[in-house]
KOLVEXLO-678845 format. One record per residue (C-alpha): x negated, y negated, z; residue number from 1. Coordinates in Angstrom, 2 decimals. Each point is the difference from the previous one (the first is absolute). Example, Ala and Ser with C-alpha at 12.3 -4.5 7.8 and 13.67 -1.06 7.14 Angstrom:
// KOLVEXLO-678845
east  north  up  seq
-12.30  4.50  7.80  1;
-1.37  -3.44  -0.66  2;
***
This chain:
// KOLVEXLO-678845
east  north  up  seq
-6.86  3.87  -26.94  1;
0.42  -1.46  -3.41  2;
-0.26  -3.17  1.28  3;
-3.68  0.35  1.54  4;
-0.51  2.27  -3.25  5;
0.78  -3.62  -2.16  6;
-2.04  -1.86  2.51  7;
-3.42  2.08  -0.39  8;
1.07  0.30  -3.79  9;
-0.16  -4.28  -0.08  10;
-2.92  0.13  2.17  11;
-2.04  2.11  -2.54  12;
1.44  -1.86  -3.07  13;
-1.48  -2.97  2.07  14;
-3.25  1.38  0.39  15;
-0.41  1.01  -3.21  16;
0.57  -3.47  -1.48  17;
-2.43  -1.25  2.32  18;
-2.16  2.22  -0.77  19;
-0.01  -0.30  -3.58  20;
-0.16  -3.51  0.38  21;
-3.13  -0.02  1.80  22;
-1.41  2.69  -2.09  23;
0.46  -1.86  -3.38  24;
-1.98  -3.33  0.52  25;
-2.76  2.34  2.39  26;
-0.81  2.25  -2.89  27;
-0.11  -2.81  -2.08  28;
-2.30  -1.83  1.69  29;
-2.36  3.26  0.41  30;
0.13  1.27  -3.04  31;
0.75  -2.40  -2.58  32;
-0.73  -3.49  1.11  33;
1.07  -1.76  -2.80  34;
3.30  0.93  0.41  35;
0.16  -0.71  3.45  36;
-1.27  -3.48  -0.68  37;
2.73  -0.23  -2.60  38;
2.57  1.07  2.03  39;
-1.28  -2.32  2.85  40;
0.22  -3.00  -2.56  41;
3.86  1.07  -1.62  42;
0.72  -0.03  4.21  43;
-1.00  -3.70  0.66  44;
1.92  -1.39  -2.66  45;
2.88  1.85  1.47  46;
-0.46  0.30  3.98  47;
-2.95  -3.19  0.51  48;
-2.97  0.83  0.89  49;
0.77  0.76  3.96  50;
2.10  3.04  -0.93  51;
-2.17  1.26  -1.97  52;
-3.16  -0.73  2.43  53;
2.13  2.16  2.73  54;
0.37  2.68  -2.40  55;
-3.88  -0.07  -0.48  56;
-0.57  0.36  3.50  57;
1.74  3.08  0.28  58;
-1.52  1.59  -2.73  59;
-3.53  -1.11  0.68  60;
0.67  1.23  3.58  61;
0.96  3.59  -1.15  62;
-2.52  0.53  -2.11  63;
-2.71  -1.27  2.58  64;
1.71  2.33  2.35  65;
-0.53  2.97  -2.75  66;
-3.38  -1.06  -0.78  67;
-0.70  0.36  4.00  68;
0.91  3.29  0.34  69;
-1.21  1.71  -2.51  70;
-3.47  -1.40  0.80  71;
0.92  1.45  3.57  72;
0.83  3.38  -1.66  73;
-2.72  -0.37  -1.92  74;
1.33  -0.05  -3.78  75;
-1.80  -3.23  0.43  76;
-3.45  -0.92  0.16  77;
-2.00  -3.15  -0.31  78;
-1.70  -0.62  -3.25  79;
-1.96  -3.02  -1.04  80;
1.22  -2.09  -3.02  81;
-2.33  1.51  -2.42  82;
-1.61  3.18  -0.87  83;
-3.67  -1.02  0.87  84;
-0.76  -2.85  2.65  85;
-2.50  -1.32  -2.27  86;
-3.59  -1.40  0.65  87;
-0.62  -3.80  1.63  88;
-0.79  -2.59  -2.74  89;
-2.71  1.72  -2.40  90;
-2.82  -1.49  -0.69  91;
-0.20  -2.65  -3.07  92;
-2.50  2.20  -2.16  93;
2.88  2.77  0.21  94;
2.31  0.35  -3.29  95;
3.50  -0.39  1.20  96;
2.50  3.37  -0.05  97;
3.22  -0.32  -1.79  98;
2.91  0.30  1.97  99;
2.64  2.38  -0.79  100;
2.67  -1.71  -2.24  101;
3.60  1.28  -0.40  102;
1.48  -1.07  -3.58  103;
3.70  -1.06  0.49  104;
1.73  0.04  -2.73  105;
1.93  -3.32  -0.95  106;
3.57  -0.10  1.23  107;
2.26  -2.42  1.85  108;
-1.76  -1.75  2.71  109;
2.27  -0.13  3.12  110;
3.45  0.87  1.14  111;
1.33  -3.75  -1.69  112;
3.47  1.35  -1.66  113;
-0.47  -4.03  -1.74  114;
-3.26  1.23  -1.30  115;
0.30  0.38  -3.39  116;
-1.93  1.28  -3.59  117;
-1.00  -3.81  -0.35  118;
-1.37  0.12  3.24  119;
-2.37  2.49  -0.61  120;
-3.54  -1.24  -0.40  121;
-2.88  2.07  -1.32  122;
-3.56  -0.41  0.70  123;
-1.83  -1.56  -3.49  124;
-2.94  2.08  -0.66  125;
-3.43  -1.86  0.19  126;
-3.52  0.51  -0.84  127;
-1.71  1.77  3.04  128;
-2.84  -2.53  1.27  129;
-3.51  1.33  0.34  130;
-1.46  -0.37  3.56  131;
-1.72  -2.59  0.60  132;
-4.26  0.29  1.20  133;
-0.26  -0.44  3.61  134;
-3.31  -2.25  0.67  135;
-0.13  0.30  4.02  136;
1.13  3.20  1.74  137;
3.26  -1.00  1.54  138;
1.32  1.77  3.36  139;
3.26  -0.37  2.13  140;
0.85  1.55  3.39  141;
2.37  0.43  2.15  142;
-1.05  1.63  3.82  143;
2.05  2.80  0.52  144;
3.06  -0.35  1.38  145;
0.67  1.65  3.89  146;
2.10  3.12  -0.46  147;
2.98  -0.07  1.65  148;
0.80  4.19  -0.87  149;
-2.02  2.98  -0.29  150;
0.45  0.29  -3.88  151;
-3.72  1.22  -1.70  152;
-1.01  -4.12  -2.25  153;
2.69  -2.13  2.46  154;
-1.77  -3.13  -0.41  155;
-2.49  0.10  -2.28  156;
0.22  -1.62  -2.72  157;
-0.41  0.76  -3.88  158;
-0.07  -1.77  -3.51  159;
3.28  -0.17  -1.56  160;
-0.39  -2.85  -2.95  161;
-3.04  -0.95  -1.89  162;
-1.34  -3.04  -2.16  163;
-0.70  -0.18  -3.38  164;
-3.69  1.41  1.38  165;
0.69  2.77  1.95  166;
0.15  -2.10  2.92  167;
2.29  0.60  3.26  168;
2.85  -3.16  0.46  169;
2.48  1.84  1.77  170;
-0.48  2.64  3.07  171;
3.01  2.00  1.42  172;
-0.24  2.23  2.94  173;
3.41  1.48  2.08  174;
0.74  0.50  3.77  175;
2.08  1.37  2.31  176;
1.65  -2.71  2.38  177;
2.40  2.01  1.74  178;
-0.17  3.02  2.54  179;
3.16  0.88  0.25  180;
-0.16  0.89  -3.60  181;
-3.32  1.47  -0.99  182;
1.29  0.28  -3.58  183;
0.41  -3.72  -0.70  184;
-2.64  -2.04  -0.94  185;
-0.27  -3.36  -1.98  186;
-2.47  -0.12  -3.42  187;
-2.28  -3.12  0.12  188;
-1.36  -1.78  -2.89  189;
-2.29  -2.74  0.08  190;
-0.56  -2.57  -2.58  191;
-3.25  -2.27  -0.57  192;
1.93  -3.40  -0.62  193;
-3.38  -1.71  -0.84  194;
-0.13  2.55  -3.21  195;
3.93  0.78  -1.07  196;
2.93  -2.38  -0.32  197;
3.42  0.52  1.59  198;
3.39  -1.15  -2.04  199;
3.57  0.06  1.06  200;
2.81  0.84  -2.14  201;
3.85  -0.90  0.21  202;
2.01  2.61  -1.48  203;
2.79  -0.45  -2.17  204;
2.79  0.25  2.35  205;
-2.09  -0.27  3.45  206;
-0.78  -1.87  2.05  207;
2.75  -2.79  -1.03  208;
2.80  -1.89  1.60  209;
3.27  0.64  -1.24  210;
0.11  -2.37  -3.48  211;
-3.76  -0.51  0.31  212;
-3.09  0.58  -2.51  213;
-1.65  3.00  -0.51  214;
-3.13  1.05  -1.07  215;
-0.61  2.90  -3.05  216;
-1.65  2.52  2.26  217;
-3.38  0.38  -2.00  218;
-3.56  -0.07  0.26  219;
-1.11  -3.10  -1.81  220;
-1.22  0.98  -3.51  221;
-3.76  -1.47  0.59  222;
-0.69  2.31  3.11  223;
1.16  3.14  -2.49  224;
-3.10  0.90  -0.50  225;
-2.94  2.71  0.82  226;
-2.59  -0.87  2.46  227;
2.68  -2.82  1.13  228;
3.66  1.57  1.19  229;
-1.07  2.20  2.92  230;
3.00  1.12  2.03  231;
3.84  -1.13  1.24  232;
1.59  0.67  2.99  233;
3.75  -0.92  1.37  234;
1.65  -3.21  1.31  235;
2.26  -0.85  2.54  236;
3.80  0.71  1.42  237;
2.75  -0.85  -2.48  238;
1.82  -3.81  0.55  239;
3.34  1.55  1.33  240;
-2.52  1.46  2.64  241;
-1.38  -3.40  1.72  242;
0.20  -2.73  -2.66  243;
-4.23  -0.01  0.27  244;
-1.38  -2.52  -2.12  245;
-2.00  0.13  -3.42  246;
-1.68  -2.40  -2.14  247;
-2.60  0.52  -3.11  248;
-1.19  -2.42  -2.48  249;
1.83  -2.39  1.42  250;
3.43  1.63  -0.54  251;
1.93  -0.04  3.34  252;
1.84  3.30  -0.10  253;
1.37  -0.13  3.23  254;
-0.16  -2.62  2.92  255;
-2.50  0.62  3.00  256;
1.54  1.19  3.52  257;
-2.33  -1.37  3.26  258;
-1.67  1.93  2.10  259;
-0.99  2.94  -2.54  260;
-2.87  2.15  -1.27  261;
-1.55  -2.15  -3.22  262;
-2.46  1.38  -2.25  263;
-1.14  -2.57  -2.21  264;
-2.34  0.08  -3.31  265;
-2.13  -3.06  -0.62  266;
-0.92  -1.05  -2.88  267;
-3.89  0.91  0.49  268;
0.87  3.26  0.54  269;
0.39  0.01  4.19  270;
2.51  1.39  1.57  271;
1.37  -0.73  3.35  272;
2.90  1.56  2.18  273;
1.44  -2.15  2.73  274;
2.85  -1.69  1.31  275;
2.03  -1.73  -2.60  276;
-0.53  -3.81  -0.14  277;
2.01  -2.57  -1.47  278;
-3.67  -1.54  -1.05  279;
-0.53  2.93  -2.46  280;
2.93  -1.73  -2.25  281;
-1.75  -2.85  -0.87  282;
-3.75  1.21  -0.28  283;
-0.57  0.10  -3.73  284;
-2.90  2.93  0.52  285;
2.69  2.53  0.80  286;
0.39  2.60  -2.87  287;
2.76  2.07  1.33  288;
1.63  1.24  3.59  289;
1.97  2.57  1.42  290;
1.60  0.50  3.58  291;
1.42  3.13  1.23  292;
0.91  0.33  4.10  293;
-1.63  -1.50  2.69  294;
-4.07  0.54  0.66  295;
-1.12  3.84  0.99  296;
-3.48  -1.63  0.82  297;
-0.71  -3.20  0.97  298;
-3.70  -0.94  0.71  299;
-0.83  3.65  0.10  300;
2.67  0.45  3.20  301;
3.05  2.02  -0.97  302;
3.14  -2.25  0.49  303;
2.43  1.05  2.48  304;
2.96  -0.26  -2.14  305;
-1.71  3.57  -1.53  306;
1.46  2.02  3.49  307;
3.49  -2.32  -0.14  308;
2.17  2.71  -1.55  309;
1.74  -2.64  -2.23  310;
1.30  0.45  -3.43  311;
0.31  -3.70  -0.43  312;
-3.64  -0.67  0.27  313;
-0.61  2.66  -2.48  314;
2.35  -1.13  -3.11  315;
3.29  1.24  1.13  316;
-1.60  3.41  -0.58  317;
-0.69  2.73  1.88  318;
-1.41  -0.52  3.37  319;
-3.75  -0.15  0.97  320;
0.59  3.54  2.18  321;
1.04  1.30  -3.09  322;
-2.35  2.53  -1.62  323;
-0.07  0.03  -3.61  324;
-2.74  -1.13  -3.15  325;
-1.25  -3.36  0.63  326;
-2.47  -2.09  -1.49  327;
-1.74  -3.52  0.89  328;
-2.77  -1.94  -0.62  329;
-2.70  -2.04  1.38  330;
-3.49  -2.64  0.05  331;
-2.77  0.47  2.31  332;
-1.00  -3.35  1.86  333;
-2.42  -1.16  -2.72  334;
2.70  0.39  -2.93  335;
-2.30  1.98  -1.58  336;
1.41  3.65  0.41  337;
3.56  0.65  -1.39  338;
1.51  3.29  1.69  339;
3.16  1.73  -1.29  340;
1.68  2.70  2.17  341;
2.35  2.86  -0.93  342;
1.30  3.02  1.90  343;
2.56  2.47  0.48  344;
1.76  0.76  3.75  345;
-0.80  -3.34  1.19  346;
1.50  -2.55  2.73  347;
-1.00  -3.21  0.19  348;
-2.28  0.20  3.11  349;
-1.88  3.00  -1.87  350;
-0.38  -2.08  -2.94  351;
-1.17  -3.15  2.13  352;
-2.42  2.38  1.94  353;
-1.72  0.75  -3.44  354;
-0.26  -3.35  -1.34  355;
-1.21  -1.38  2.78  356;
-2.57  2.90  0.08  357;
-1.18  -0.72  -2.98  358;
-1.31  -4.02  0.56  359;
3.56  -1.74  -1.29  360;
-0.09  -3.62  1.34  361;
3.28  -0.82  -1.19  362;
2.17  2.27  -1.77  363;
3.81  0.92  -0.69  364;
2.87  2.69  -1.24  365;
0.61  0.92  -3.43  366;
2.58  2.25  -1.12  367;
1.07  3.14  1.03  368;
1.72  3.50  -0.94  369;
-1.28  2.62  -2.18  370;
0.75  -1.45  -2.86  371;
-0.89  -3.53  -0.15  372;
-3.65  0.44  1.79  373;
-2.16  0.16  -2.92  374;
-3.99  -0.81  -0.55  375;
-1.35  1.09  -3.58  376;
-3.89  -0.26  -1.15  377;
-0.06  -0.56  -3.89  378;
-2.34  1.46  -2.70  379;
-0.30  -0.55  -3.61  380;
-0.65  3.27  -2.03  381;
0.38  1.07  -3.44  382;
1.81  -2.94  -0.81  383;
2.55  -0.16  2.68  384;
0.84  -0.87  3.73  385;
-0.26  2.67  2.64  386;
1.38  -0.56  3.55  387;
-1.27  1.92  2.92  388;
1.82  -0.19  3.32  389;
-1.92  -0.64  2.95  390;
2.10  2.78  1.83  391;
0.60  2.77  -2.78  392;
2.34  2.47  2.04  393;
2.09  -2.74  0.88  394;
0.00  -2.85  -2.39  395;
1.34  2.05  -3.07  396;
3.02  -2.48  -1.70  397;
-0.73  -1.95  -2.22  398;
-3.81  -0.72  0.79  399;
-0.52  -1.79  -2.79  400;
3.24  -2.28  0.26  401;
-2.64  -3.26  0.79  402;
-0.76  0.16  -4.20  403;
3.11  -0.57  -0.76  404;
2.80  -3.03  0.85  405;
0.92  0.81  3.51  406;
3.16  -0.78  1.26  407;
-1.78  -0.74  3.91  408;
-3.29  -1.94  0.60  409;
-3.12  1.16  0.27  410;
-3.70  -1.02  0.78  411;
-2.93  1.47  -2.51  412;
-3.74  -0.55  0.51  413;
-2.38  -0.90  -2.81  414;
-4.15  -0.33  -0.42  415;
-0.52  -3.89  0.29  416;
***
């Protein structure tokens, strides 16, 4: 008797080890990102990055697993991304509304324990510039997107950023790729690349080989400006996570891998994404480029290595079944259209589904996990930055860590 007394005793100390375990990095990743992706980081450098990428599976699995059933219980309902879906693209006679802007106060950046007071970069006040006359009316659309859901403005899209005159260069609409789960959906935003700029930024301790250069993390001084700086949004997977190559202003940060996703800035201002070349080392009109995994659409088909199940594909990370925030971006077949996609509860076929849906002729991963998925618009008020996040009732850390020297790269946009 005391013997099977001792063995249930062990069983439950077990279990409640287990347990905790589980529970610890879960609620951390629920309810306080930033420590998650902190503790995910601390984990690497101890366990490697497969360890840790098995651990994320689990938890991402649970809480897809809660999020499922209490949508079936119906503590759960599906709600679009914002409050209002918004009117199509107003008309060019129409004064523009200001969007609602959250003022973060300034504080550390990102989870970086190297990160320190020196490190800390803050935003030099500048004279607001006056809009500038517009002579012609000027008008960009988008046709509205097919709903894939039954959520009330699925599709259509609205303004989200403006030009010095009021003028729409960036849409952003959402939708709702997957069936299964009614209360994912990925938010779009489109970007007129014949009117804004985009830039790529090494941060100052990724992405970089071990021993290799890094970059200082920050928006370059002469695009700190009103009516110029527009919005930021996140890079891709750490080096420990796939080695993926980077390159800006001709610093080689780390060396290319074949046979990945490549977005690549020119030096005009167009952008392309496409399967890295060894040509794009020599060609002296290439500005910067990242890679990050293999294709998610190639020539508007969604590759088949999005339904492989493999976490070697996708950076040594968690596996394309696995349902957690993601993010990617894309070009429509003229290059003339830059899309940027974020969502919560997402695989990778849901998140293919939706690009695709939305016109990307080529177009790859970015990162993923609560934390590190991040697109913020920028405004210039009263003297100081303001940074709105694209998703406000998820994207709450830091939202305004693109001002200041980030440890991780980053993309912004800017006016031309």
């Amino acid at each position: 008797m005391r013997q099977r007394i001792g063995v249930r005793k062990t069983a439950f100390i077990v279990l409640g080890v287990v347990v905790f375990v589980g529970f610890v990095p879960f609620a951390l990743v629920e309810w306080w990102p930033e420590g998650g992706a902190m503790l995910a980081d601390r984990g690497r450098k101890v366990f490697g990055p497969r360890v840790v990428a098995q651990v994320e599976n689990l938890v991402f699995g649970v809480q897809d697993a809660a999020r499922g059933w209490a949508y079936r219980l119906g503590w759960r309902q599906p709600v679009s991304p914002w409050q209002t879906p918004g009117p199509t693209v107003m008309p060019p006679t129409a004064e523009p509304s200001a969007p609602t802007v959250t003022r973060i106060p300034r504080s550390t950046p990102l989870p970086v324990e190297t990160l320190s007071p020196a490190d800390r970069v803050s935003p030099t006040p500048v004279p607001v510039a006056s809009p500038s006359p517009t002579e012609e009316p000027f008008r960009w659309e988008l046709s509205s997107l097919p709903a894939l859901g039954e959520l009330e403005g699925e599709g259509e899209w609205q303004v989200y950023l403006y030009d010095r005159a009021g003028r729409p260069v960036a849409l952003r609409t959402f939708l709702q790729p997957d069936a299964g789960r009614p209360y994912a959906y990925v938010a779009v935003v489109a970007v007129d690349l014949r009117r804004a700029a985009l830039h790529f930024v090494p941060g100052f301790l990724e992405p970089a080989a071990p021993d290799g250069p890094r970059g200082d993390g920050l928006i370059a001084e002469e695009h700190r400006r009103p009516g110029v700086l527009l919005a930021a949004f996140n890079g891709g997977f750490r080096y420990a996570n796939g080695m993926f190559g980077a390159m800006a202003d001709g610093v080689l940060y780390v060396p290319p891998q074949p046979d990945k996703a490549t977005l690549v800035i020119y030096r005009d201002g167009s952008v392309r994404i496409a399967n890295w070349s060894n040509a794009f080392l020599a060609d002296p009109d290439i500005l910067a480029w990242r890679q990050n995994a293999p294709l998610v659409i190639q020539e508007g088909e969604i590759s088949a290595r999005v339904y492989n199940d493999s976490i070697t594909d996708w950076g040594a990370s968690v596996s394309n079944h696995i349902v957690t925030r993601r993010s990617a971006v894309g070009v429509d077949a003229a290059g003339e259209t830059l899309f940027y996609f974020a969502g919560p509860n997402l695989d990778m076929p849901s998140l293919a589904a939706a690009m695709q849906a939305s016109g990307v002729y080529n177009g790859m991963l970015l990162d993923i996990n609560n934390f590190w998925v991040m697109f913020s618009a920028f405004r210039f008020e009263d003297g100081e930055w303001l940074a709105e996040a694209l998703l406000p009732d998820l994207m709450t850390d830091k939202v305004d860590r693109y001002l200041y020297a980030s440890p991780v790269d980053f993309f912004y946009l800017t006016l031309r």
